[in-house]
N, C-alpha and C positions, 0 to 999 in steps of 0.2 A: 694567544691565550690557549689552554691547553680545559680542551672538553673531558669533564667527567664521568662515566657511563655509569649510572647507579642502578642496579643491579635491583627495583623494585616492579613489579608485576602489576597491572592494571586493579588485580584483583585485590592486591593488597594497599592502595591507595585510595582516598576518599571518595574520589567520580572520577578521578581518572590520574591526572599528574602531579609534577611539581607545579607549585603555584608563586604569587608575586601578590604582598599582603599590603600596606593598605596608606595611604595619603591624610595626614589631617596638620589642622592648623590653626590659626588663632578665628575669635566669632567672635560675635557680640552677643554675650547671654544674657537676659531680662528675666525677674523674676516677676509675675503678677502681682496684684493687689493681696493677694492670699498668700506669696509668697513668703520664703524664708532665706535670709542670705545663705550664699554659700558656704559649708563648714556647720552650718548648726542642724543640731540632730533631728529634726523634724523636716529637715527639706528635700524627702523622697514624697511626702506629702504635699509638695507645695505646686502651686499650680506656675509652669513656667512658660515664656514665649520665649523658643529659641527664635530669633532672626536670623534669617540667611545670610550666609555671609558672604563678603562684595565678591561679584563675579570675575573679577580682576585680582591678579597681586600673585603673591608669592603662595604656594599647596606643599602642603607634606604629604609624600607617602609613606604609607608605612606598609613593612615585607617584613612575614617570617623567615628566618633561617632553619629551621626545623633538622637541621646536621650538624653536626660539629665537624672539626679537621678531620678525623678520624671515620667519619659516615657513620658514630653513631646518633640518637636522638637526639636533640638538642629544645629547648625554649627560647632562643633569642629572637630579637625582634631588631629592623633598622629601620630608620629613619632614614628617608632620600627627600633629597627638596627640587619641586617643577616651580622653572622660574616663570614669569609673565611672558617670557619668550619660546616658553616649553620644551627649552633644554631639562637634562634631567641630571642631577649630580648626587654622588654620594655624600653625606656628613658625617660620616663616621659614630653617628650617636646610634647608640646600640639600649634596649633592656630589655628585662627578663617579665615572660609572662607563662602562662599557657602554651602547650606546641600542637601547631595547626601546620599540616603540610599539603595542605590547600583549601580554596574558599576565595571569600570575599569580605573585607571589613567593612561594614556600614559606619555611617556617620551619620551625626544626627545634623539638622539644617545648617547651624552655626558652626558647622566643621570640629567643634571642641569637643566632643563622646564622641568614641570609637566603641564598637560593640564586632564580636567576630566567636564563631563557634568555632571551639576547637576539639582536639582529637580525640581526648577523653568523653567528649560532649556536654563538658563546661561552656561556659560563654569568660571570653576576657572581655575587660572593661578596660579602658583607659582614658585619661583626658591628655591631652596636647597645648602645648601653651603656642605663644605668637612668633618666639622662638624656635619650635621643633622640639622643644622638651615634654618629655614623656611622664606623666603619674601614675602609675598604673594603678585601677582603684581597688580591681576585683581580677585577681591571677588567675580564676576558674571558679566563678561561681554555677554552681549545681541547683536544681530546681527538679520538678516533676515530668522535665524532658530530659530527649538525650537529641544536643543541638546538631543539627545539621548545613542551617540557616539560620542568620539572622536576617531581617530587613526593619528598616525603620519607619515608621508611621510618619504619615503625609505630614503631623503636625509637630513631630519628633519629641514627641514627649511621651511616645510609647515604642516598641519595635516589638515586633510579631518572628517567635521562633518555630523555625519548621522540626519537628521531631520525626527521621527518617526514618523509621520502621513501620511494621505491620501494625495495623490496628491493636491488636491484643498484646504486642510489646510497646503500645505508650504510640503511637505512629498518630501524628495529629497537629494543628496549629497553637500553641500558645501563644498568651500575649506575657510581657513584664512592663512596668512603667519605669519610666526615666526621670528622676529626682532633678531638681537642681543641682548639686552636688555629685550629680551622677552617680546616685546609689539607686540598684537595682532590685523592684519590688515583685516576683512571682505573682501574677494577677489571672494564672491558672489556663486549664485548660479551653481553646474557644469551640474548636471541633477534631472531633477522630479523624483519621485520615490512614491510606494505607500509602505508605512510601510517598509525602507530598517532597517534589524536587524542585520547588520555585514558587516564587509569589510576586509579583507582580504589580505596580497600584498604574490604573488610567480613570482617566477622569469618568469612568462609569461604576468605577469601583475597583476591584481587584483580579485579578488572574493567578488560578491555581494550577500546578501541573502536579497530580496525583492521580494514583489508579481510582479511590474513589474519595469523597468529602464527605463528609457530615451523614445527610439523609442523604444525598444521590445513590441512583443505582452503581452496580459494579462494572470491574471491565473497563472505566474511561481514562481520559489523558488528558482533559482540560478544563475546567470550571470558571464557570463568571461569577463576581460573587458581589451584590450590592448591599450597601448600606453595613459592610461590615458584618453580616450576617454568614461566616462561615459557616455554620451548620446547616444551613438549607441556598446548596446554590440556587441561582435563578437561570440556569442554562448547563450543560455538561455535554459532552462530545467526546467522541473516540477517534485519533490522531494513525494509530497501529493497530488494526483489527488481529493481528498476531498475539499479540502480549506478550510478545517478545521484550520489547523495549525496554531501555535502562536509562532514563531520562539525566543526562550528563550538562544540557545547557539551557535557557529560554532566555528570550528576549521578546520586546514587543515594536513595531516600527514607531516613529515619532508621530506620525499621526493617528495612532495608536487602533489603527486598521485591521492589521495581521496579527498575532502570534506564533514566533516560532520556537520548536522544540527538537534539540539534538539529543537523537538514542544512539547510543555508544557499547551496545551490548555487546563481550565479547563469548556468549554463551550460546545465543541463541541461533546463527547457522542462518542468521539474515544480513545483509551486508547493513553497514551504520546507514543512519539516513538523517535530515530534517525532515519536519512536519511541519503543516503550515495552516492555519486554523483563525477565520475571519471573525473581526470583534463587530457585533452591529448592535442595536440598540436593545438592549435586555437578550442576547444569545449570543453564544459563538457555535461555529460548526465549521469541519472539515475542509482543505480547500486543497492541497494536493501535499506529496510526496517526493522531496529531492533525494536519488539515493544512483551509485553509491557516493557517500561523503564519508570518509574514515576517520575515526573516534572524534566527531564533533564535540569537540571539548568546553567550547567558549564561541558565543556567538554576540555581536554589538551590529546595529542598524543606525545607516547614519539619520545626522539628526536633520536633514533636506530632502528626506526619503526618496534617494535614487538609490543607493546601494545595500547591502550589508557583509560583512565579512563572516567566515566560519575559520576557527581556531582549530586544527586538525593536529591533537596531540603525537599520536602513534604516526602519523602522516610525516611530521615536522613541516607543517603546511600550515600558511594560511590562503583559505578563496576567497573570490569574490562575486558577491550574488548580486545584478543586476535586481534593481525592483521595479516593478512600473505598477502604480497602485489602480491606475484604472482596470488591468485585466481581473477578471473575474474566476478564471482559472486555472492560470500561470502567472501569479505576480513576481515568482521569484523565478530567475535564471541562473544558475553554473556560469560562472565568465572564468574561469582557470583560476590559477595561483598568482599573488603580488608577486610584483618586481620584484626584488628584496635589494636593498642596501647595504652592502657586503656578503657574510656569510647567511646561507639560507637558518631561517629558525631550528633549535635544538632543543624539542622536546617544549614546545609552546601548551602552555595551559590556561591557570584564571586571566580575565581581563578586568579593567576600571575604564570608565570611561570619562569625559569631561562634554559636559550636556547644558553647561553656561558660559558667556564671554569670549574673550577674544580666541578662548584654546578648543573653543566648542569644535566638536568633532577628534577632537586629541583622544587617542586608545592607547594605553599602556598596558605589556602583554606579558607577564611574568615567564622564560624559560630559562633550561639551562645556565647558571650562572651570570645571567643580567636582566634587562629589563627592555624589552622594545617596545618603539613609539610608530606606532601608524595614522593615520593623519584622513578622513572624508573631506576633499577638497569643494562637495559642494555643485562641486560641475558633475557628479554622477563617475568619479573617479576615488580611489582611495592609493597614498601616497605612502611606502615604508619610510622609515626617517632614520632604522639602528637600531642596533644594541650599545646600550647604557651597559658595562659588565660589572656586576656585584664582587667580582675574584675570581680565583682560577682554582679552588678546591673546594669541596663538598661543603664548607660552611657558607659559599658562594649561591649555592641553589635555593635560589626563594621558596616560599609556599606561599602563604596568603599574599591577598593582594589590596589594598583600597587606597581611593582617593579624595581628599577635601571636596565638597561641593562646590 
């Protein structure tokens, strides 16, 4: 298969690459006692229980295309399906939405709403049926952000968008509510924020990674935030005393211990790094500095907390970072580069990860013209499995990425 070199600059990409868009598939959706079946005009009002859906069985993912033949822009979208066995195949079903040329699609519990910000700083909306068939509800709906991030609410009848700019051009947390029907309600502003690059939920609440939140002082890199209460953290901490930083990845371990955060700044005359920042009981603070790591692009911690990997775009690398949660100030270690399983990664960007059932630990890693699976065996090991290849020309290179819960 013949590699593509497209000819885009860090600078002028989202956080950094090509990306690999997003996984959904069939749920089980419950409307409440207040609820409104699906299709009638009042059921963005309606109170819903998405149930999760079974941690087994067949996932969709779903990838922008964001190229056409030709490398110019394009809006299409594919559907790929991960079987129970966690091979990954294409289906050839294809539609049109929004063009996102990288990110991450959220899903809401029941796998059925997909939500993904895209380039314009619209949000697309879609629903997925049991089949892998696509509805698209909302092509690019616009609001009083300009989307950077989606994530969706613990209880998924909200998702919280992160609006990536400076405070005084709109830089701050919104929420929108999620309909039964999956129409989307604008429910405004929650807190200012200068450049927020992540959000995060642990069972203590939430994790911010922005230079500042709400009331916090300025100058920081990490916020804890209880009860929902974005505008007044209840802890903040500084990750890069430089401010150099261009915060490109975060992740948090499975015991929801650490937080890590990859700066991939290609401006500031610092080499890239992780940061690595301890969650304890109402605070977080600093805990050390992995550098150099180049353009940490995409980071996933497995879910038996021995390892984690870093997605090294500009690299065409991925590493592997030893964890051991008892050390107090080196939990994480550099262990080199995976194996890799055939040809080394080209130009690796967003990840999804699988954090239920049989395929838990399953990482899917959007680059170059397919789609690789790397694999947390558990024993403090992580396994490359391949490139899945999307094609062999520029309509082939994914951008988003996500996958069913």
């Amino acid at each position: 298969m013949s590699q593509v070199e497209f000819p885009l600059s860090r600078e002028t990409r989202p956080l950094s690459l090509f990306v690999v868009a997003a996984l959904a598939s069939t749920a089980l959706l419950a409307c409440g006692d207040e609820g409104k079946e699906r299709g009638d005009a009042d059921a963005a009002d309606a109170t819903c229980v998405r149930e999760s859906r079974p941690e087994n069985g067949t996932r969709y993912v779903v990838v922008s295309r964001p190229y056409g033949e030709d490398g110019m822009p394009a809006t299409t979208w594919e559907v790929l399906e991960l079987a129970p066995d966690g091979s990954l195949a294409v289906t050839g079903k294809l539609f049109e939405m929004g063009r996102a040329t990288g990110g991450m699609v959220a899903f809401t519990p029941d796998g059925e709403i997909g939500l993904v910000a895209q380039e314009d700083g619209s949000l697309g909306v879609f629903r997925i049926g049991p089949s892998g068939d696509v509805t698209v509800l909302h092509e690019a709906l616009t609001g009083d952000f300009y989307a950077g991030e989606v994530v969706i609410g613990e209880a998924g009848t909200d998702a919280f968008v992160l609006s990536e700019n400076w405070r005084n051009n709109g830089g701050g947390v919104f929420r929108v509510s999620i309909g039964c029907d999956g129409s989307i309600e604008d429910e405004g502003l929650l807190a200012a924020a200068k450049l927020p690059r992540g959000l995060l939920w642990t069972a203590g609440g939430a994790v911010v990674a922005a230079h500042d939140l709400g009331d916090s002082e300025l100058a920081l890199d990490i916020h804890l935030v209880a009860d929902g209460n974005f505008a007044s953290p209840v802890s903040s901490t500084t990750l890069f005393p430089d401010r150099d930083a261009i915060v490109a990845s975060m992740a948090t371990t499975a015991d929801e211990r650490f937080v890590l955060l990859g700066d991939n700044s290609d401006f500031s005359g610092v080499e890239n790094r992780v940061g690595v920042a301890r969650i304890t009981s109402g605070a977080v603070e600093a805990v050390q500095v992995l550098t150099p790591l180049l353009d940490p692009y995409a980071i996933a911690t497995s879910p038996f907390d021995d390892a984690a990997i870093v997605v090294s775009g500009f690299g065409d690398a991925i590493f592997k970072l030893t964890y051991d949660p008892a050390s107090t100030t080196t939990p994480f270690v550099v262990d080199g580069e995976l194996e890799y399983l055939g040809a080394d990664p080209q130009l690796p960007a967003d990840l999804v990860q699988i954090t239920r059932g049989d395929l838990l630990g399953l990482v899917l890693i959007g680059e170059n013209q397919g789609v690789r699976r790397v694999r947390f065996d558990g024993e403090g090991g992580v396994t490359d499995l391949g490139v899945t290849a999307t094609g062999d020309s520029f309509k082939a290179i994914p951008g988003a990425i996500g996958v069913q819960p």
